[in-house]
C-alpha positions as a Markdown table, in Angstrom:
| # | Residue | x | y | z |
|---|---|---|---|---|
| 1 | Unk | 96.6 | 107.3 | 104.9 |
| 2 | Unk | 98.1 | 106.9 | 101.5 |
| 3 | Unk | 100.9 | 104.2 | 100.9 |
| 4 | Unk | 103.9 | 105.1 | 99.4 |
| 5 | Unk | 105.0 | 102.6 | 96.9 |
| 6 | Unk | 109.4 | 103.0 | 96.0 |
| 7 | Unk | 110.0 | 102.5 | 92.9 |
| 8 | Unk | 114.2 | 101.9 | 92.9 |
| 9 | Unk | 114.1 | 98.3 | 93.1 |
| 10 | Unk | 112.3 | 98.4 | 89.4 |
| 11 | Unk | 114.1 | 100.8 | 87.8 |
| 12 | Unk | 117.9 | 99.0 | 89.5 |
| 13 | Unk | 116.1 | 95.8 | 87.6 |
| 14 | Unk | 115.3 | 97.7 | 84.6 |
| 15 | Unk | 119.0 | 99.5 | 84.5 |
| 16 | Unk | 120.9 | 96.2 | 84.9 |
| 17 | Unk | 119.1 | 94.3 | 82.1 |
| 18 | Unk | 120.0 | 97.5 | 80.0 |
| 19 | Unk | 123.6 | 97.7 | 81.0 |
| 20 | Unk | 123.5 | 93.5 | 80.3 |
| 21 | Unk | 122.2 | 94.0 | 76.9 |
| 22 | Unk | 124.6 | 96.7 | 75.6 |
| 23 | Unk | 127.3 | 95.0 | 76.9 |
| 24 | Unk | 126.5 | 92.2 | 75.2 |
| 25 | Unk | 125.8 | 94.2 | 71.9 |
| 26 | Unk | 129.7 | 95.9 | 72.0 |
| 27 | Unk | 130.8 | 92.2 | 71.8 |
| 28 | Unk | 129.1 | 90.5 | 70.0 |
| 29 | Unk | 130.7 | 90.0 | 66.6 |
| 30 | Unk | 128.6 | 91.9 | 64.0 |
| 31 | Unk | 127.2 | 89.4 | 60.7 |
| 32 | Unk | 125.9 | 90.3 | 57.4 |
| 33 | Unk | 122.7 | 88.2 | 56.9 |
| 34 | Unk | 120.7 | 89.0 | 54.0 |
| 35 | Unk | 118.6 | 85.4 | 53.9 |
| 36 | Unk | 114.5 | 85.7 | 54.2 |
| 37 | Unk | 112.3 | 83.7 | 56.2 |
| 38 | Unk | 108.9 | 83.4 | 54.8 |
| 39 | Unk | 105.8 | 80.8 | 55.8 |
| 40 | Unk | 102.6 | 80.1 | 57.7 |
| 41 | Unk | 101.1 | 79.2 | 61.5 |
| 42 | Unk | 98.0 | 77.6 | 61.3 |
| 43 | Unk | 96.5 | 78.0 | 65.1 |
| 44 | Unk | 93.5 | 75.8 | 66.4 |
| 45 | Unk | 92.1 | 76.7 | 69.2 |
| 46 | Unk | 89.2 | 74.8 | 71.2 |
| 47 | Unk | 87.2 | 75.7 | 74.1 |
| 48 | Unk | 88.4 | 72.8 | 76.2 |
| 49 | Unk | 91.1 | 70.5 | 75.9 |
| 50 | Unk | 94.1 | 71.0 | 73.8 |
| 51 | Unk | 94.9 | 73.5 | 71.0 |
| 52 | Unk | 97.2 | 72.8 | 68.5 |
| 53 | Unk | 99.2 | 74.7 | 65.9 |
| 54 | Unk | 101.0 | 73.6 | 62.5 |
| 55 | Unk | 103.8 | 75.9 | 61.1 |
| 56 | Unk | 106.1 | 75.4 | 57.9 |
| 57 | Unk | 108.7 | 78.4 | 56.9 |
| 58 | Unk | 111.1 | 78.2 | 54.3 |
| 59 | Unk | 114.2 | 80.1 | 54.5 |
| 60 | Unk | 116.1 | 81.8 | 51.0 |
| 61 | Unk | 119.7 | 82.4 | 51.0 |
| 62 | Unk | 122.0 | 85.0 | 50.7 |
| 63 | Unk | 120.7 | 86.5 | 47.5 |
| 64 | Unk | 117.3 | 84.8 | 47.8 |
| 65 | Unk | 118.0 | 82.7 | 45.0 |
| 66 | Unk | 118.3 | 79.6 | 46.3 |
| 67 | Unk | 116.6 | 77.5 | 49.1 |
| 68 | Unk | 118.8 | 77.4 | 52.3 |
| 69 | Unk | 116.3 | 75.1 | 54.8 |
| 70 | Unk | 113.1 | 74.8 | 56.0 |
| 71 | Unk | 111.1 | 73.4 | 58.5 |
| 72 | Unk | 107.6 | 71.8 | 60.1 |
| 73 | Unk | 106.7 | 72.1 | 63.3 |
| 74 | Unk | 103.7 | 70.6 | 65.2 |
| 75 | Unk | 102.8 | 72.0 | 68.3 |
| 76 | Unk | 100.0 | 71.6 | 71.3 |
| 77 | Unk | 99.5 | 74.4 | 74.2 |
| 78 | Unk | 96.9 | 73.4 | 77.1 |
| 79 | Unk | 96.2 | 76.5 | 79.6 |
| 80 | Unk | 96.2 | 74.4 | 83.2 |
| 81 | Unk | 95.4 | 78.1 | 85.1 |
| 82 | Unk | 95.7 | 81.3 | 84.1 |
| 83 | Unk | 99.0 | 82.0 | 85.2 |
| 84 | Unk | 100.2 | 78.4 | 83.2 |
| 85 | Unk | 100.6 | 77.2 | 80.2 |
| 86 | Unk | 102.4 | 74.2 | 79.4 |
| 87 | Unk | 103.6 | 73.0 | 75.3 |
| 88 | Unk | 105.2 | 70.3 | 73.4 |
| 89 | Unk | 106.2 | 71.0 | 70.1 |
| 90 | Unk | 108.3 | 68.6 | 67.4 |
| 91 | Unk | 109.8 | 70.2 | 64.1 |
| 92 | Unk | 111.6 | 68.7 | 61.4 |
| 93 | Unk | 114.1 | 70.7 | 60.1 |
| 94 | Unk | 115.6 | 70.1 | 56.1 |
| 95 | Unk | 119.1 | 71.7 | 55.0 |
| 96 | Unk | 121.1 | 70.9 | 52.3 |
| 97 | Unk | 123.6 | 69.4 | 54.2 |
| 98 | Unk | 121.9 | 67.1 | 56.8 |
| 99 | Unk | 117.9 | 66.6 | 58.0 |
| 100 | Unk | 117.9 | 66.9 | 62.1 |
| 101 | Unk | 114.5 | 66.4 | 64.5 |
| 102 | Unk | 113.6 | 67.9 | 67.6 |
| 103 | Unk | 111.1 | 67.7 | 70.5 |
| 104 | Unk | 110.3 | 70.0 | 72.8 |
| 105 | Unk | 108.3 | 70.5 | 76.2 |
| 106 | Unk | 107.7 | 73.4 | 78.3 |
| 107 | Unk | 106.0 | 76.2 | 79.8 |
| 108 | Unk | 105.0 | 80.0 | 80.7 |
């Protein structure tokens, strides 16, 4: 005997994340952002153990004439199963205005 599988909790999941994200696209106020991100990720991968990633992006201002920030970020991934994987990351961030630091840990 073939099973019947009901799709309607799926598609009530599916509908309320789209009701969510047009109700938060009405409000939200709208901005006029013309800067450009631009840069690199650099991704090391290795059989075993740890991979690691470097990236640096640079971000122009309004009329991409002048250097708004920019930033360099370390990172490490390890894959403990294959539903798992766990990262720390630390970036240093430059504006004109102030320098700031931040670590990070998680995982997916």
């Amino acid at each position: 005997m073939k099973q019947v599988i009901e799709n309607r909790p799926l598609f009530s999941l599916g509908l309320g994340c789209l009701l969510l994200l047009l109700s938060s696209t009405v409000t939200a106020e709208t901005t006029t952002d013309s800067a450009l991100w631009g840069g690199g990720l650099f991704l090391f991968e290795r059989d075993k153990g740890l991979d690691y990633s470097v990236e640096y992006q640079i971000r122009l201002g309004d009329h991409m004439s002048s250097l708004s920030s920019h930033f360099l970020e370390f990172a490490g991934y390890r894959k403990t199963n294959p539903s798992l994987l766990l990262y720390g990351a630390y970036r240093y961030t430059r504006r004109p205005d102030h320098d700031e630091s931040r670590l990070v840990f998680g995982g997916f």
